[in-house]
C-alpha positions as CSV (number, residue, x, y, z in Angstrom):
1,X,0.0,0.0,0.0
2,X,1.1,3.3,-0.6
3,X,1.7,6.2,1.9
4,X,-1.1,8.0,0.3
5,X,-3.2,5.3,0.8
6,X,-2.4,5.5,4.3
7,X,-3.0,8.8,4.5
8,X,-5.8,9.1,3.5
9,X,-7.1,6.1,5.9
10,X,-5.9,7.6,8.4
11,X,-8.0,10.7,8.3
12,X,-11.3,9.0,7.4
13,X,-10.5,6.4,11.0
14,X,-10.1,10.3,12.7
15,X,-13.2,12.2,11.1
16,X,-15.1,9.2,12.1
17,X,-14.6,9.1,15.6
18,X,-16.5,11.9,17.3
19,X,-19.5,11.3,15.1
20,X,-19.7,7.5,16.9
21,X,-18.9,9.2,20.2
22,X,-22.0,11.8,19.9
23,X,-24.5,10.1,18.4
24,X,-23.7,6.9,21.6
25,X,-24.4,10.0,23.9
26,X,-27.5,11.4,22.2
27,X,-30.9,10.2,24.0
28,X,-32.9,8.3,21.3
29,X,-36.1,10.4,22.7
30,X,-34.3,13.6,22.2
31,X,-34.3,12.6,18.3
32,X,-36.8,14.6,16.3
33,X,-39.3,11.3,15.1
34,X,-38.3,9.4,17.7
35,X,-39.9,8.5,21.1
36,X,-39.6,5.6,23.1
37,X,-43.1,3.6,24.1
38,X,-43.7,3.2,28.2
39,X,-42.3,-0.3,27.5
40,X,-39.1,0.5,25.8
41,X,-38.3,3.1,29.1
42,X,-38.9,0.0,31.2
43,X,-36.7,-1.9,29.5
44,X,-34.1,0.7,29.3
45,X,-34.4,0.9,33.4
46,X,-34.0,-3.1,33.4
47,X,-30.8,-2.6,31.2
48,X,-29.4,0.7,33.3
49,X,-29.5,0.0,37.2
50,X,-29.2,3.7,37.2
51,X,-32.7,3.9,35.9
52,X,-34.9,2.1,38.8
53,X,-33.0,4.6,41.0
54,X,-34.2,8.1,39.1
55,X,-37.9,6.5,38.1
56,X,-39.0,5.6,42.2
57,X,-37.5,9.6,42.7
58,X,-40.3,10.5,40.4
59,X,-43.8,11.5,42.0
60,X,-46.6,8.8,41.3
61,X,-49.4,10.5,39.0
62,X,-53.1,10.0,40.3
63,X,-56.6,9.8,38.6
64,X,-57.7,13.5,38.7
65,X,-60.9,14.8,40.3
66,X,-63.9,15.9,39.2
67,X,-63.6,20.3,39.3
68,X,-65.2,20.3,42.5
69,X,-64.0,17.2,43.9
70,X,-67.0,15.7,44.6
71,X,-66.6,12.0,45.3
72,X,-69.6,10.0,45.0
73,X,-71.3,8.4,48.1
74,X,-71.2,4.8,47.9
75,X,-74.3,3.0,47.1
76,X,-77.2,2.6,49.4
77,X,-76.9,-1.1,51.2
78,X,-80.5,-1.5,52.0
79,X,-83.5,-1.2,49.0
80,X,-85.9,0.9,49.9
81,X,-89.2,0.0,49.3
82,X,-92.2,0.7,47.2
83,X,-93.4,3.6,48.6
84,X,-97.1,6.1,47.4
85,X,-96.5,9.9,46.6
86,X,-98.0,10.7,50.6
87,X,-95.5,8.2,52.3
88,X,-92.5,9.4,50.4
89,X,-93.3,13.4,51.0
90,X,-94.0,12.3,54.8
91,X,-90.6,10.5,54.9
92,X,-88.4,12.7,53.5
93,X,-90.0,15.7,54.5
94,X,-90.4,17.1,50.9
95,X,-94.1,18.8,51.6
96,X,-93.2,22.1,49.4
97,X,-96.1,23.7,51.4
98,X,-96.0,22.8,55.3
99,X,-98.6,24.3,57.3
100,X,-97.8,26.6,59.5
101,X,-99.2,29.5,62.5
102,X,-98.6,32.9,64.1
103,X,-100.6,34.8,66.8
104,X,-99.5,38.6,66.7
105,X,-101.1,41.2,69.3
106,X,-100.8,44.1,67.1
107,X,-102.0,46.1,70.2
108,X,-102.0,45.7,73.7
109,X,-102.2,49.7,74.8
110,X,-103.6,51.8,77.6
111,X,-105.2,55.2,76.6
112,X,-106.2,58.1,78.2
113,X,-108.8,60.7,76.4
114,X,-108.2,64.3,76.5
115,X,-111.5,64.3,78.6
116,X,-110.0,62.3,81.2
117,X,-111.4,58.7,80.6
118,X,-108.8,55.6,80.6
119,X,-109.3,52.6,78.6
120,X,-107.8,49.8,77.5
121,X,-107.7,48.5,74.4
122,X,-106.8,45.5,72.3
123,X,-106.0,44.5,68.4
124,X,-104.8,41.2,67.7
125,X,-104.8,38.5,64.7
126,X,-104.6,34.6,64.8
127,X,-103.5,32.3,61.5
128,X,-103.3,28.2,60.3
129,X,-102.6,27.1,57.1
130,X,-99.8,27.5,54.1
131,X,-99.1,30.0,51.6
132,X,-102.4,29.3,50.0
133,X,-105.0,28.6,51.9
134,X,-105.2,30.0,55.8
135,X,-108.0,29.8,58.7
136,X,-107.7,33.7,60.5
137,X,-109.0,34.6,63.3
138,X,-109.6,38.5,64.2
139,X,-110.2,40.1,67.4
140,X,-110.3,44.1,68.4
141,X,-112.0,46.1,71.1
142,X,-112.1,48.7,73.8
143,X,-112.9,48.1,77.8
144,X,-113.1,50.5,80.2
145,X,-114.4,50.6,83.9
146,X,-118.0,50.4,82.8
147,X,-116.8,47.2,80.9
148,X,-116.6,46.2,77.4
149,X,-118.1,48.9,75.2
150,X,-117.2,47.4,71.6
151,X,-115.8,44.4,70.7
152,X,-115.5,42.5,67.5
153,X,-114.5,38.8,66.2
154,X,-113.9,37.5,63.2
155,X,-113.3,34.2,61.8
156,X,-112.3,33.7,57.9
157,X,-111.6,31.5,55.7
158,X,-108.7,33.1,53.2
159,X,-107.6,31.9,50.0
160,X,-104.4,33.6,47.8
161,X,-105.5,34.4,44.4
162,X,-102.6,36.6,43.5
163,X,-99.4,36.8,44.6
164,X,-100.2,39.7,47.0
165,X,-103.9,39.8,47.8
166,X,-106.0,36.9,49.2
167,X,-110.1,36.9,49.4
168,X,-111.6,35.9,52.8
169,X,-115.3,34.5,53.5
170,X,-116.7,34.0,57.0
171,X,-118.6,34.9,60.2
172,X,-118.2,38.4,62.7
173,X,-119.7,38.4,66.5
174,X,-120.3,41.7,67.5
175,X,-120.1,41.8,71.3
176,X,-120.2,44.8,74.4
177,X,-122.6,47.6,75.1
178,X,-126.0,46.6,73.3
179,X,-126.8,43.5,71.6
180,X,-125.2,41.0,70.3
181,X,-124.5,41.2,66.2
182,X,-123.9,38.1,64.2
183,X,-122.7,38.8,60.3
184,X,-121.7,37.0,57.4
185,X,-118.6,38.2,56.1
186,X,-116.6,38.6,52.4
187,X,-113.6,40.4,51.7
188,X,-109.9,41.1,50.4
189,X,-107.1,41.7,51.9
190,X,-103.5,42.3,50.9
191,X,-100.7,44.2,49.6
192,X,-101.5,47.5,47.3
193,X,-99.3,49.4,46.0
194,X,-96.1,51.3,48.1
195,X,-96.7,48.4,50.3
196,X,-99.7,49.8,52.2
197,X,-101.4,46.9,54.1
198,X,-105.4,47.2,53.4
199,X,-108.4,45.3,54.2
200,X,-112.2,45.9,52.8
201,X,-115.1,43.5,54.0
202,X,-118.5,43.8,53.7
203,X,-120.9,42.2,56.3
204,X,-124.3,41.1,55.9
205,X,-126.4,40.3,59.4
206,X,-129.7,40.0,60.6
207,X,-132.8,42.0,59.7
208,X,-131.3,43.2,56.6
209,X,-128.2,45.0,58.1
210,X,-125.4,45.8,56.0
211,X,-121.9,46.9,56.9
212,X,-118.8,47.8,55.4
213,X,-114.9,47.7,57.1
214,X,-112.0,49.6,55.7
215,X,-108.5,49.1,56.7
216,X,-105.0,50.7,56.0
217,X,-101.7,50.8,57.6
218,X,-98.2,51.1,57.1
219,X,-94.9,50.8,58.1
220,X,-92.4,54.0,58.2
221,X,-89.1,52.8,59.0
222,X,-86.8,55.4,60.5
223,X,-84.0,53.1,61.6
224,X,-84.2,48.9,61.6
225,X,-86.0,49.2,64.7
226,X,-87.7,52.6,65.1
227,X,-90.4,52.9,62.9
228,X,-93.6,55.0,62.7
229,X,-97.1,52.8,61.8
230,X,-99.9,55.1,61.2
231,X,-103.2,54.1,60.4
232,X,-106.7,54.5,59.1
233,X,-110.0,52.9,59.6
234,X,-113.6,53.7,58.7
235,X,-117.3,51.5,59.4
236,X,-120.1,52.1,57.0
237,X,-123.7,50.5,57.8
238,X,-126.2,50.2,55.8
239,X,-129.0,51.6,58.5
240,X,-129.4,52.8,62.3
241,X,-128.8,50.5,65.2
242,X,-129.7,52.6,68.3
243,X,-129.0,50.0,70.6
244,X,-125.2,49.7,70.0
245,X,-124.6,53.7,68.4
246,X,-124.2,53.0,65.3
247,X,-125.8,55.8,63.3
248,X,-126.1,54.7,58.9
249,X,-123.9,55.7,56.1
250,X,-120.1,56.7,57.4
251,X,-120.2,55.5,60.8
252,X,-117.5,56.7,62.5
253,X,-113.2,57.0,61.1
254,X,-110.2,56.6,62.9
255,X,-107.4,57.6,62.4
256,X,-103.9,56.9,64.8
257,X,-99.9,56.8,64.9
258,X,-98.2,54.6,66.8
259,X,-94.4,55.0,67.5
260,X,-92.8,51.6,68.5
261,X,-89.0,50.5,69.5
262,X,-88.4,46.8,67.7
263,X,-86.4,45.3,70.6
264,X,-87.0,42.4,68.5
265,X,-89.5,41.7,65.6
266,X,-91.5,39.4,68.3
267,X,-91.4,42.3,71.3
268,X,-91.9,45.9,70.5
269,X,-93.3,48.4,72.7
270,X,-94.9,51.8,71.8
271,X,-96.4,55.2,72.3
272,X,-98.7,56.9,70.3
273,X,-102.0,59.0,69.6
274,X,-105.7,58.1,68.5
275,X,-108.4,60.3,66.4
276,X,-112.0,59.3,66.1
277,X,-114.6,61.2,64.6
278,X,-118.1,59.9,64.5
279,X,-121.2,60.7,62.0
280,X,-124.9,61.1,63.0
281,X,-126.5,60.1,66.1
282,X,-128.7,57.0,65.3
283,X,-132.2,57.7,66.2
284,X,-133.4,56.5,69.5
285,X,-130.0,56.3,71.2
286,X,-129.7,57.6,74.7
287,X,-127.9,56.9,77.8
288,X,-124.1,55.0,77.2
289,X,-124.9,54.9,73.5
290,X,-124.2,58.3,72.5
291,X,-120.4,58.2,72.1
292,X,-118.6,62.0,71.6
293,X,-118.7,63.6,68.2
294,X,-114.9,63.9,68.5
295,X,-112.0,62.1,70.6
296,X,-108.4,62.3,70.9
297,X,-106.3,59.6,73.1
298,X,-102.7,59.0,73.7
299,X,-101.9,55.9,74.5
300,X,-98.8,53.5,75.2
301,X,-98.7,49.9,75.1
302,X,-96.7,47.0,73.4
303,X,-96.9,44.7,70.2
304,X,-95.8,40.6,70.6
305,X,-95.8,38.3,68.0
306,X,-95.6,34.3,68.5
């Protein structure tokens, strides 16, 4: 062989050598096309006891959960049985109109009249029932040391035929000075507008009387717990009853303000001041009968709610 063929081996044996050393150092992954399968790594870690030692250093990946990790309960162990629509609401207390109650006191005052007399006087309302259908029961009147002078009861049947106003059919017992009054009663009450509390019932009794009741209130609030109710009541009849004052036409109005302190929405005393002014003197009335034309009272007295 000749030098130049020597030479030239020579150089080809030299050139060659750092490619072999590179490409035995170049990761077979790092290779654009190339990737190595999950079995292929394990092999690789059975044929480098270098491997086993950098895979257990790894963290372990686990299942992900659900965005907000909600893991399912496990399944029930008992079957339940075959159950009707009533045993199933009763069980799993599901009744999406429970009945329910509340007795409120509205008023439970002491008055004194700018002529002197003192009296005491009450206001207070009674329900049973669900947002639907309720039973009520009413009760307001006035004693003083004579006794009971007028007094009124009321038991309805309501019924919600809009969202804010429900009609009401029943009985009223007029009881105190004179007579006893029975009546049948019909009537609205409810929500109008600017939130103003209002009741209208009409009355039909004995002999042919008529009546009508009209009933507004509302609720001022100065602060969370002071607030200013004032309110405005009127009685029409339909003709003369001597025996208890009641004279026909516009009876007799009222009209108040009551101041109270909400200790809490079940206890909240109050003061306050009354106006009455009443219509026509029935014919034939004499003795206790014949109420004054005009009154003024200030009173004080508390408001509970159960």
């Amino acid at each position: 062989m000749s030098r130049l063929n020597l030479l030239s081996a020579a150089l080809t044996l030299l050139a060659a050598s750092p490619m072999s050393a590179w490409g035995q150092s170049m990761n077979m992954a790092d290779m654009p096309g190339m990737s190595m399968s999950t079995q292929e790594h394990q092999g690789a870690a059975h044929d480098d006891p270098h491997a086993a030692h950098v895979a257990a250093s790894q963290p372990m990946v686990q299942d992900a959960l659900p965005p907000n990790d909600h893991v399912p309960p496990p399944p029930p162990q008992d079957t339940v049985h075959a159950m009707t629509p009533a045993e199933m609401t009763e069980s799993m207390d599901m009744n999406p109109s429970p009945p329910l109650g509340m007795l409120l006191f509205d008023r439970l005052e002491r008055s004194r009249s700018t002529n002197g007399d003192y009296a005491n006087s009450w206001e207070a309302e009674a329900w049973w029932g669900n947002g639907i259908d309720r039973l009520w029961v009413k009760t307001e009147g006035e004693r003083d040391s004579a006794g009971t002078q007028d007094g009124r009861l009321d038991v309805l049947w309501s019924h919600a035929w809009t969202s804010f106003w429900d009609w009401q059919v029943g009985v009223r017992q007029d009881f105190g000075q004179g007579p006893n009054r029975q009546w049948a009663a019909f009537g609205v009450q409810g929500l109008a507008p600017y939130w103003f509390e209002t009741q209208a019932t009409f009355y039909v009794g004995e002999q042919g009387r008529t009546a009508a009741r009209f009933e507004a209130n509302y609720d001022l609030r100065f602060t969370q717990r002071l607030i200013l109710s004032p309110k405005l009541e009127l009685n029409v009849y339909g003709r003369d009853d001597p025996q208890r004052g009641i004279s026909s036409g516009l009876s007799d109005l009222e009209a108040g303000l009551r101041l109270r302190y909400e200790f809490s929405r079940k206890f909240a005393p109050y003061i306050g001041i009354n106006w009455a002014r009443r219509f026509g003197t029935p014919a034939g009335a004499t003795g206790d009968t014949v109420l004054p034309a005009r009154e003024t009272t200030w009173l004080a007295g508390i408001r509970l709610w159960f």
